[in-house]
Biotite code that builds the C-alpha atoms (Angstrom):
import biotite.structure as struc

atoms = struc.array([
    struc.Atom([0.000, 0.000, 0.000], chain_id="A", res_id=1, res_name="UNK", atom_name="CA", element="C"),
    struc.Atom([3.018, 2.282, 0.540], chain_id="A", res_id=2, res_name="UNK", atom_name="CA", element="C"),
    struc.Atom([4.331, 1.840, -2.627], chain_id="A", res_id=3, res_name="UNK", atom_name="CA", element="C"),
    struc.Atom([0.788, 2.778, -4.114], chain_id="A", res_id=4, res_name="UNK", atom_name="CA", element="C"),
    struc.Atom([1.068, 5.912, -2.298], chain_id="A", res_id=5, res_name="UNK", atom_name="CA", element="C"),
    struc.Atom([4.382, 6.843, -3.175], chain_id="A", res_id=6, res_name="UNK", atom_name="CA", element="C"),
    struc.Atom([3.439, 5.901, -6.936], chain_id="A", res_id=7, res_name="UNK", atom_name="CA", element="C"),
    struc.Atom([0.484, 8.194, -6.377], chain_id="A", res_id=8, res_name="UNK", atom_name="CA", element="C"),
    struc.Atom([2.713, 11.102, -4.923], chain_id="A", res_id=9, res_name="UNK", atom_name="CA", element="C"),
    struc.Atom([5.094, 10.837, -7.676], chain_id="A", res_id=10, res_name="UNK", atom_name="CA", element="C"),
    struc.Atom([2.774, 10.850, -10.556], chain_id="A", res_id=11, res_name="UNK", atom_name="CA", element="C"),
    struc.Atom([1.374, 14.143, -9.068], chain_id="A", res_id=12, res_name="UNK", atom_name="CA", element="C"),
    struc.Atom([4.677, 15.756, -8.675], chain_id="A", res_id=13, res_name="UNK", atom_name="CA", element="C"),
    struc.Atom([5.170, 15.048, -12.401], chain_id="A", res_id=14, res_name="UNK", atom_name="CA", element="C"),
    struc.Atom([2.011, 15.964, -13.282], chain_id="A", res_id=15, res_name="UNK", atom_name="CA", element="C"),
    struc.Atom([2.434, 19.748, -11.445], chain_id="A", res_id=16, res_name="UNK", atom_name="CA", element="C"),
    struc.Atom([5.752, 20.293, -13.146], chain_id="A", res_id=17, res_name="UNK", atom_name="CA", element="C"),
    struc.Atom([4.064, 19.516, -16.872], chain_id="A", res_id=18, res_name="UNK", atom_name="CA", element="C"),
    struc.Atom([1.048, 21.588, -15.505], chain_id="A", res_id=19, res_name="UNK", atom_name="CA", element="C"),
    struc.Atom([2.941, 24.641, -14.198], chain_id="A", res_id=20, res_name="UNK", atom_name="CA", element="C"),
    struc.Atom([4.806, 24.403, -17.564], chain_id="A", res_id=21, res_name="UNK", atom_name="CA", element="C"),
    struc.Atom([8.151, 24.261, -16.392], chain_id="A", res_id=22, res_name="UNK", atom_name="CA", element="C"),
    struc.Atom([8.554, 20.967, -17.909], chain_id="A", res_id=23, res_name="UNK", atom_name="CA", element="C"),
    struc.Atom([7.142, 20.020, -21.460], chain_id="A", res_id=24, res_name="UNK", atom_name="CA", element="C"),
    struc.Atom([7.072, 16.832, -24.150], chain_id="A", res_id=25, res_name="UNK", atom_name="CA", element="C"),
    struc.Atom([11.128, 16.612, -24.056], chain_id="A", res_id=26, res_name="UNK", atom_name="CA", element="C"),
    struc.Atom([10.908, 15.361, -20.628], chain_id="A", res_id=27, res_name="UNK", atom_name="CA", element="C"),
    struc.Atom([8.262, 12.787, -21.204], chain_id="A", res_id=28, res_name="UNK", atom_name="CA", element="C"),
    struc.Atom([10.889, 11.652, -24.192], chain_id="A", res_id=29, res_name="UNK", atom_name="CA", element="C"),
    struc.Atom([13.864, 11.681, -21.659], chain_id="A", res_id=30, res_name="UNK", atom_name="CA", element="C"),
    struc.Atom([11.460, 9.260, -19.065], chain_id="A", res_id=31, res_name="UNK", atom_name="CA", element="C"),
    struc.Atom([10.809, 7.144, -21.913], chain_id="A", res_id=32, res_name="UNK", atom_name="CA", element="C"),
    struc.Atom([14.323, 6.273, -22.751], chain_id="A", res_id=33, res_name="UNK", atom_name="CA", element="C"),
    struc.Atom([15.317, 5.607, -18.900], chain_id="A", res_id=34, res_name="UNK", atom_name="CA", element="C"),
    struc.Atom([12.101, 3.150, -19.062], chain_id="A", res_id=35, res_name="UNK", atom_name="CA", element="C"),
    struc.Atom([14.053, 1.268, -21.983], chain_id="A", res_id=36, res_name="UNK", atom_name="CA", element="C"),
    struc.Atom([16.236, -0.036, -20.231], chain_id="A", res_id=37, res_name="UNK", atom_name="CA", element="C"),
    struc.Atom([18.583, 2.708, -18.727], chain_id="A", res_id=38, res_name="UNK", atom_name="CA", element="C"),
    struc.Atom([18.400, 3.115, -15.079], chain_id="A", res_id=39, res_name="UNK", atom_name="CA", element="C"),
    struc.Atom([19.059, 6.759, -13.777], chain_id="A", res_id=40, res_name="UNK", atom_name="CA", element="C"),
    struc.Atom([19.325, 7.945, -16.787], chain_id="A", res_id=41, res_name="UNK", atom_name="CA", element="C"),
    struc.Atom([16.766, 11.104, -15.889], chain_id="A", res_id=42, res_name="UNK", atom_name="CA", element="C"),
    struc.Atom([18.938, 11.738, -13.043], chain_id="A", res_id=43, res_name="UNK", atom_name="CA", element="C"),
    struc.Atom([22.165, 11.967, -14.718], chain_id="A", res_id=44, res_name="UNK", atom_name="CA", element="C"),
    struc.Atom([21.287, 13.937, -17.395], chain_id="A", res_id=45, res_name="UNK", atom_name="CA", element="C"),
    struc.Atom([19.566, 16.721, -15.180], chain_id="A", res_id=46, res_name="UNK", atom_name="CA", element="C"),
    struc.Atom([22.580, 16.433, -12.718], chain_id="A", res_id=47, res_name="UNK", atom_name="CA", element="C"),
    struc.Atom([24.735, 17.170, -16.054], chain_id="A", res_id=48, res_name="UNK", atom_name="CA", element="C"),
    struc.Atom([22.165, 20.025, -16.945], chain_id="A", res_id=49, res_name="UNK", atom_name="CA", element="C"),
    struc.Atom([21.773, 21.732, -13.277], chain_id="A", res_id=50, res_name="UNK", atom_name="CA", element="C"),
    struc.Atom([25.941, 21.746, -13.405], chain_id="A", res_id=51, res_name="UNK", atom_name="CA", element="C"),
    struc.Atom([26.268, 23.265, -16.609], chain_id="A", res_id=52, res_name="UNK", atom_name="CA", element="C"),
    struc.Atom([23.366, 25.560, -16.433], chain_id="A", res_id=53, res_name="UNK", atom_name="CA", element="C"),
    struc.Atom([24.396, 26.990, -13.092], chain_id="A", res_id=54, res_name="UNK", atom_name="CA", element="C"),
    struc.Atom([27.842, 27.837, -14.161], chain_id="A", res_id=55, res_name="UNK", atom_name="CA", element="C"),
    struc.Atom([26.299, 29.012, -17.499], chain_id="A", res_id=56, res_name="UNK", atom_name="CA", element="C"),
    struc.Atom([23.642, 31.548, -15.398], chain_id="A", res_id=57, res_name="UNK", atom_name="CA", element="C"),
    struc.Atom([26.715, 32.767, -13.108], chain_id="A", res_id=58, res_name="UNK", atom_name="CA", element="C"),
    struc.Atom([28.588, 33.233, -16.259], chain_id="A", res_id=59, res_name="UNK", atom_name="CA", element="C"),
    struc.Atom([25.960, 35.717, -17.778], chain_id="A", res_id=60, res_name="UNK", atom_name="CA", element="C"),
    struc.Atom([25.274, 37.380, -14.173], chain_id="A", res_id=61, res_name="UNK", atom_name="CA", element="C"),
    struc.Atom([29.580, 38.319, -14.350], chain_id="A", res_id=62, res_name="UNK", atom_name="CA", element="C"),
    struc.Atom([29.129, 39.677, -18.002], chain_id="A", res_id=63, res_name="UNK", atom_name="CA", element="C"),
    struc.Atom([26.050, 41.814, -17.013], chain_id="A", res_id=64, res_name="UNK", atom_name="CA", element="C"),
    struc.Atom([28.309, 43.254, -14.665], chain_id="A", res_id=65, res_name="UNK", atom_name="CA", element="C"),
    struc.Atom([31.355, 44.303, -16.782], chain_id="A", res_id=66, res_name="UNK", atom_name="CA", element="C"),
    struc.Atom([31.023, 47.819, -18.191], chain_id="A", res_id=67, res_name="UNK", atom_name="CA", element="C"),
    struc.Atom([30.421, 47.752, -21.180], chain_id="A", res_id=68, res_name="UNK", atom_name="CA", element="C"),
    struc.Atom([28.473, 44.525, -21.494], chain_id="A", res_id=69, res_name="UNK", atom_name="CA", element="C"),
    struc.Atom([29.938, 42.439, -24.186], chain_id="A", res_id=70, res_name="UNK", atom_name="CA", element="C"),
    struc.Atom([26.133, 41.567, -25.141], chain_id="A", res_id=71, res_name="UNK", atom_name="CA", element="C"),
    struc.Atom([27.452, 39.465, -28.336], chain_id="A", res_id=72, res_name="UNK", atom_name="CA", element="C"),
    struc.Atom([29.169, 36.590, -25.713], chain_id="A", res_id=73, res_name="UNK", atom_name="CA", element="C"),
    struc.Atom([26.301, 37.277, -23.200], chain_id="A", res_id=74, res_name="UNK", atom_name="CA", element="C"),
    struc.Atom([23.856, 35.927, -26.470], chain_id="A", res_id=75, res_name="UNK", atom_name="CA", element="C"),
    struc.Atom([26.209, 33.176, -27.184], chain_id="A", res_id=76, res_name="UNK", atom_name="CA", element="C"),
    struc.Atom([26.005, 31.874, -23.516], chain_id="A", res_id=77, res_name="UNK", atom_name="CA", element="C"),
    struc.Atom([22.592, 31.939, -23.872], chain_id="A", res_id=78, res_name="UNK", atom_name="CA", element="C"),
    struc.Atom([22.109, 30.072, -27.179], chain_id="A", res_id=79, res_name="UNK", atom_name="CA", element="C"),
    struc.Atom([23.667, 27.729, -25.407], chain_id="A", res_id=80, res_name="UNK", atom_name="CA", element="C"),
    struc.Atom([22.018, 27.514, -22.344], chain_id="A", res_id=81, res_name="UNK", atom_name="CA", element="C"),
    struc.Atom([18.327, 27.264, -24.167], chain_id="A", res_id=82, res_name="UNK", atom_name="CA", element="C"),
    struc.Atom([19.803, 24.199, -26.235], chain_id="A", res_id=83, res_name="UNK", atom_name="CA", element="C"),
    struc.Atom([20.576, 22.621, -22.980], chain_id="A", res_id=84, res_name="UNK", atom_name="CA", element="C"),
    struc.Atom([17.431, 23.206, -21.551], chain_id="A", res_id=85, res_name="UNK", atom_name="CA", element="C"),
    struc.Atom([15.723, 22.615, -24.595], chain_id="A", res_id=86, res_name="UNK", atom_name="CA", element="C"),
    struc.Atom([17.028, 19.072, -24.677], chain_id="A", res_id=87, res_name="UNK", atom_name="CA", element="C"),
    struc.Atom([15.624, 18.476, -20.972], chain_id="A", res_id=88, res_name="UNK", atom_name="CA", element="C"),
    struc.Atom([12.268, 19.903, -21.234], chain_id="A", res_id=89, res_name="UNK", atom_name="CA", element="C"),
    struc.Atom([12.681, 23.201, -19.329], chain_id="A", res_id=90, res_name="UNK", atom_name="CA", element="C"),
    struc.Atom([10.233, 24.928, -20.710], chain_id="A", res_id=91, res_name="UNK", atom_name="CA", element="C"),
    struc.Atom([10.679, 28.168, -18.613], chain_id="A", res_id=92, res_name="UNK", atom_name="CA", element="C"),
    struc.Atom([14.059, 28.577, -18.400], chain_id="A", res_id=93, res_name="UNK", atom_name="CA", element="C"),
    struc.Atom([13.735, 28.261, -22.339], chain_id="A", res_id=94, res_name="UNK", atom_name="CA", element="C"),
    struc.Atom([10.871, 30.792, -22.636], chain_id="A", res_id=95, res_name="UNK", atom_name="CA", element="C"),
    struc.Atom([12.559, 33.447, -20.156], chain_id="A", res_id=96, res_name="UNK", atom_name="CA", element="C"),
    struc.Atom([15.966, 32.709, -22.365], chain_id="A", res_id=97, res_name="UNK", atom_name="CA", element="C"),
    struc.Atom([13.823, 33.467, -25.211], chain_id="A", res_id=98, res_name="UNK", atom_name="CA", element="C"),
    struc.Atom([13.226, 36.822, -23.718], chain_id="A", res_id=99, res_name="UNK", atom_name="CA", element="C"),
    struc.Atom([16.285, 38.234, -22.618], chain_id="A", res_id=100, res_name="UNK", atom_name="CA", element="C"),
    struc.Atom([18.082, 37.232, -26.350], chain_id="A", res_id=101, res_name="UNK", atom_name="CA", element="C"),
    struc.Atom([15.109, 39.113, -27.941], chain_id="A", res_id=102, res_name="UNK", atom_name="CA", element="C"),
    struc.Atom([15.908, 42.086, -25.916], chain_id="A", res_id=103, res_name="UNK", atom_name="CA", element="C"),
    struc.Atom([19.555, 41.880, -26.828], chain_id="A", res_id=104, res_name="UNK", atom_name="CA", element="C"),
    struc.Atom([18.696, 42.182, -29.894], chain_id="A", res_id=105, res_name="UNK", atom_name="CA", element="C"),
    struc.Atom([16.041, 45.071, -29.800], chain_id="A", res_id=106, res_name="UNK", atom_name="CA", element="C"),
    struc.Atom([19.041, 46.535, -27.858], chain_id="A", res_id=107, res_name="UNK", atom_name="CA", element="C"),
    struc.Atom([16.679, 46.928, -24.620], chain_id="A", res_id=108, res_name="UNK", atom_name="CA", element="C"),
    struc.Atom([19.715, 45.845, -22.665], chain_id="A", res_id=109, res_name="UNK", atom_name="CA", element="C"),
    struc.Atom([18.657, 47.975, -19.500], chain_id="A", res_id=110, res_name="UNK", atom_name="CA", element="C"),
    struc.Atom([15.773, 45.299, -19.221], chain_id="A", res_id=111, res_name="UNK", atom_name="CA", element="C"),
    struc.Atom([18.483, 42.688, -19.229], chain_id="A", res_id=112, res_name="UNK", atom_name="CA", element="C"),
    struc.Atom([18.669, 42.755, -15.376], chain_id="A", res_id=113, res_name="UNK", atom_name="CA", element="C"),
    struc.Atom([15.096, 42.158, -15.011], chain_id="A", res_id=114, res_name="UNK", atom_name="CA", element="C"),
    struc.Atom([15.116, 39.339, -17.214], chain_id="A", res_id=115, res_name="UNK", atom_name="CA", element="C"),
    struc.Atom([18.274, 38.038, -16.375], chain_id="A", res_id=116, res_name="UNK", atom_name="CA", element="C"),
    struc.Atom([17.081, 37.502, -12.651], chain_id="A", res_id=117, res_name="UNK", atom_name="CA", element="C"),
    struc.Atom([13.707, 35.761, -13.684], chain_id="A", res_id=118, res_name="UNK", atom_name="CA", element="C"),
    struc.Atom([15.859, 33.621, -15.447], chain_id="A", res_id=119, res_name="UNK", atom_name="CA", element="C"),
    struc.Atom([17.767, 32.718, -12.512], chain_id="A", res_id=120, res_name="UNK", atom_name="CA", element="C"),
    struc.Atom([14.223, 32.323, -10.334], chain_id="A", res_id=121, res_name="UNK", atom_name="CA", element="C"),
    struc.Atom([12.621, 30.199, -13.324], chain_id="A", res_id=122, res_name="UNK", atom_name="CA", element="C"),
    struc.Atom([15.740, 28.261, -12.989], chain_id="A", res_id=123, res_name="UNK", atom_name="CA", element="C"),
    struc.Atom([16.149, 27.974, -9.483], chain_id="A", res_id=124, res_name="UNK", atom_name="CA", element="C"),
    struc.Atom([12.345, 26.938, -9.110], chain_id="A", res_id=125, res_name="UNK", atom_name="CA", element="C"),
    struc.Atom([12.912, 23.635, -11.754], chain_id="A", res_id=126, res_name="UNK", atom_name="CA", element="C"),
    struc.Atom([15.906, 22.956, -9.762], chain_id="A", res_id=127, res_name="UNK", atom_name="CA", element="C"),
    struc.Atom([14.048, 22.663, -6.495], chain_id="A", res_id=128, res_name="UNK", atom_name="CA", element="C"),
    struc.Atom([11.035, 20.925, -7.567], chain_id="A", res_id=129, res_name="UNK", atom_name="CA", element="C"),
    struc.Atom([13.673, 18.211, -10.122], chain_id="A", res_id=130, res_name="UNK", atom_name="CA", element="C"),
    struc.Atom([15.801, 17.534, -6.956], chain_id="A", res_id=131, res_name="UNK", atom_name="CA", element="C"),
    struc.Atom([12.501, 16.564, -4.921], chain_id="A", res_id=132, res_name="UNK", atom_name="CA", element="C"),
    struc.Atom([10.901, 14.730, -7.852], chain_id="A", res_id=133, res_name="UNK", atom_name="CA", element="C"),
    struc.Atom([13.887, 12.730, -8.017], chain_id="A", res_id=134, res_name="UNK", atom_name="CA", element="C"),
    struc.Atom([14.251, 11.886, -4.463], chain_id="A", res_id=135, res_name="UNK", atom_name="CA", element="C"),
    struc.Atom([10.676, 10.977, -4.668], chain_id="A", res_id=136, res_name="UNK", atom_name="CA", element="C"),
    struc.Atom([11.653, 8.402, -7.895], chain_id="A", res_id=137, res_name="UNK", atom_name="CA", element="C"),
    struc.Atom([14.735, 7.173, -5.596], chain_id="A", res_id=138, res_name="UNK", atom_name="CA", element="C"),
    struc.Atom([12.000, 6.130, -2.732], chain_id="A", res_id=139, res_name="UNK", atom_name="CA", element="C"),
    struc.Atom([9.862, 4.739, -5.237], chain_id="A", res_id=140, res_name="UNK", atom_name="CA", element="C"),
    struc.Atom([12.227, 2.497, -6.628], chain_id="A", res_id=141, res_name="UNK", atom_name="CA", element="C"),
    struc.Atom([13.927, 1.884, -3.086], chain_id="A", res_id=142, res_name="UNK", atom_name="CA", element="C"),
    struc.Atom([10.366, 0.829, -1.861], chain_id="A", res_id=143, res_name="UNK", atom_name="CA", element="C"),
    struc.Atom([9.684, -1.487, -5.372], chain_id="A", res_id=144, res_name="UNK", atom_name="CA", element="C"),
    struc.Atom([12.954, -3.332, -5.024], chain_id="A", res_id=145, res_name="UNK", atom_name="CA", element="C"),
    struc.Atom([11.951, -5.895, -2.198], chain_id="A", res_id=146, res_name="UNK", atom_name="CA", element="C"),
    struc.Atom([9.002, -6.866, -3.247], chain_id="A", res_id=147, res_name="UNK", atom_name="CA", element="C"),
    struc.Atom([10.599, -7.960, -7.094], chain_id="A", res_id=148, res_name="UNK", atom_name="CA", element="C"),
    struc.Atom([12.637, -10.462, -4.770], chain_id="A", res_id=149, res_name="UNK", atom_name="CA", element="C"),
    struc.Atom([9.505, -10.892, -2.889], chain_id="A", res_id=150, res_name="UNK", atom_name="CA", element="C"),
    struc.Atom([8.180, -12.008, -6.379], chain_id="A", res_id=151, res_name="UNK", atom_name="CA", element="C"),
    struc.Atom([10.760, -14.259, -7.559], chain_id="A", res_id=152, res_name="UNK", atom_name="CA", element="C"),
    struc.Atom([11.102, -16.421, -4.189], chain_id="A", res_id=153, res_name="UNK", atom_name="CA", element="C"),
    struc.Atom([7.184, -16.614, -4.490], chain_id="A", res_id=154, res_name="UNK", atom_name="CA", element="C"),
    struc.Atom([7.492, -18.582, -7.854], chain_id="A", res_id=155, res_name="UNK", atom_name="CA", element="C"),
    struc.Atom([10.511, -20.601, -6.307], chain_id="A", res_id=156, res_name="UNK", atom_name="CA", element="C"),
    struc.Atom([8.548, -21.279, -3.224], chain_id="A", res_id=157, res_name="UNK", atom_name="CA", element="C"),
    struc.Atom([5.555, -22.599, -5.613], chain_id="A", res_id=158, res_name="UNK", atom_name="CA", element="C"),
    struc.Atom([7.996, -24.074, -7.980], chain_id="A", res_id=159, res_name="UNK", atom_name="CA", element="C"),
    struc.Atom([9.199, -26.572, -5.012], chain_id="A", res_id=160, res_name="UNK", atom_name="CA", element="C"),
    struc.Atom([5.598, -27.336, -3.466], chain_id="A", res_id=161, res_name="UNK", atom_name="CA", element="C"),
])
């Protein structure tokens, strides 16, 4: 019964961060391949992106901060940091990325700030709610992996009656 509520907590998690938009198909894709056979394989690859994308955001938050602001390597940090988030599903971190390049490039760089620390919030938010989603996966399959023994010493037990 545990498990079923665990199941059942995790399936609403997931739910909330497809509702709430911060996660979209690409994530459902990424699932899908750990279910084929590729344990962790969610974890890993948002442990990879949370690295990268953190160092990426400070990155940008040090060039906002030089005078003048080379805006051309700001962009190029971001291109980069939407195809990485892109790739993961994070659909807000993508769509506030989206933003800030567009005001690069209407040269509304004085908005920059604004954006910039949205970014950071949209990001920091995904972060929080991935790290407990995943902890909540770890339980789930912590909790599941007893009673698959459980299941193959039933079939001995029957096999030997």
């Amino acid at each position: 019964m545990a498990n079923w509520d665990l199941r059942q907590q995790l399936a609403t998690m997931r739910q909330l961060l497809l509702d709430e938009e911060l996660l979209d198909e690409q994530f459902i894709q990424l699932e899908e391949l750990e279910a084929e056979g590729n344990p962790n394989f969610v974890e890993e690859v948002f442990s990879l992106y949370f690295r990268d994308s953190t160092k990426t955001l400070e990155s940008v938050g040090q060039m906002l901060k030089k005078t003048p602001v080379e805006f051309d390597k700001v962009d190029r940090a971001l291109h980069m940091l939407k195809g990485n988030s892109a790739s993961v599903g994070a659909n807000k971190v993508v769509n506030e990325v989206n933003r800030m390049r567009d005001l690069i490039e209407e040269n509304s760089f004085e908005s920059c700030n604004a954006t910039y620390e949205q970014l950071k919030k949209e990001h920091d938010e995904l972060k929080g709610k991935m790290e407990a989603y995943l902890q909540l996966l770890k339980q789930v399959e912590a909790a599941e992996k007893p009673r698959q023994g459980d299941d193959q010493g039933s079939a001995s037990d029957t096999e030997s009656s």
